[in-house]
C-alpha positions in Angstrom: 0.0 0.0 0.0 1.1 3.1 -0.8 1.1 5.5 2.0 -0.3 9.4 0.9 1.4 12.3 2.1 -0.3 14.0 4.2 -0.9 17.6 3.8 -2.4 20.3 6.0 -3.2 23.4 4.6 -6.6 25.8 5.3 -7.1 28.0 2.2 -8.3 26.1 -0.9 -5.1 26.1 -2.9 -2.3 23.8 -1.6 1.2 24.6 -2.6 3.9 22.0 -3.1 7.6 23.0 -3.2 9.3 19.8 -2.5 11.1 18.6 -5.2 11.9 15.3 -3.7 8.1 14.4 -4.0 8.3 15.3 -7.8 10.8 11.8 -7.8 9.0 9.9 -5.7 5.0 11.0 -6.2 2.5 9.8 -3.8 -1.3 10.4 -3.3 -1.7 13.0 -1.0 -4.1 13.6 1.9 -5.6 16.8 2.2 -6.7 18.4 5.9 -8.3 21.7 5.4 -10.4 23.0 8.7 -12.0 19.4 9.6 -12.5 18.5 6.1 -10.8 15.5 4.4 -9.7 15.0 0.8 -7.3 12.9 -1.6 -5.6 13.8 -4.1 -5.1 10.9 -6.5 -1.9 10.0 -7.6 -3.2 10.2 -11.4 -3.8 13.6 -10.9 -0.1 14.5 -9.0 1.2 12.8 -12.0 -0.5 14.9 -13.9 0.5 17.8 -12.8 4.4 17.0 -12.8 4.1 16.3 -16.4 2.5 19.8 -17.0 5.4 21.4 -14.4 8.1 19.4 -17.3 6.3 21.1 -19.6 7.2 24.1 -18.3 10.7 24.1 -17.2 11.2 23.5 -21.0 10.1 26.6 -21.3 11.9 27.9 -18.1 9.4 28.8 -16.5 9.6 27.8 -12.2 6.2 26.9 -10.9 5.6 24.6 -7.4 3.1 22.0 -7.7 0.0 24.0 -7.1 -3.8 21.7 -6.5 -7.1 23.0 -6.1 -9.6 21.6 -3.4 -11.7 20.9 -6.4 -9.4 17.9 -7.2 -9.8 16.2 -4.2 -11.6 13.2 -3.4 -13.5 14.0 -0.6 -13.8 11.3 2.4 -15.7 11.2 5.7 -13.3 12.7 8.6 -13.3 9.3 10.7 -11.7 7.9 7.6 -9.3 10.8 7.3 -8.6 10.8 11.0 -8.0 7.5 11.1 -5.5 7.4 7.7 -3.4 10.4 9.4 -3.2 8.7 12.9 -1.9 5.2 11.2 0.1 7.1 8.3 3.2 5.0 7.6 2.2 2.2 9.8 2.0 -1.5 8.5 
């Protein structure tokens, strides 16, 4: 199982500088003021091929995601993925 990265972040645009997650992408797990979301790791992907994009162009941008791309799930589930985050 892959294990998301867990994010916490109020506004409804969350910022991603780190470029070590760009090698090694993960889904994330979004906490925003009680609510819960995922972002799917189709979607992170997604975005890294657009940030390629452009660099060609050299043009720096972080990995930026809307809340409107996140899978929203119940807080008890999102509670209970951030308290066993990493654990097998």
């Amino acid at each position: 199982m892959i294990h998301p990265m867990i994010m916490k972040c109020k506004s409804g645009k969350l910022i991603v500088k780190n470029s070590e997650f760009e090698k090694d992408p993960r889904p994330i797990l979004w906490c925003r003021d009680g609510l819960y979301g995922v972002i799917p790791i189709e979607v992170i992907r997604n975005e890294i091929g657009h940030l390629e994009d452009l660099r060609k162009l050299e043009i720096s941008s972080p990995l930026v995601f809307h809340w409107r791309s996140v899978v929203e799930i119940p807080q008890e589930t999102g509670r209970a993925m951030e308290k066993c985050n990493g654990k097998s």
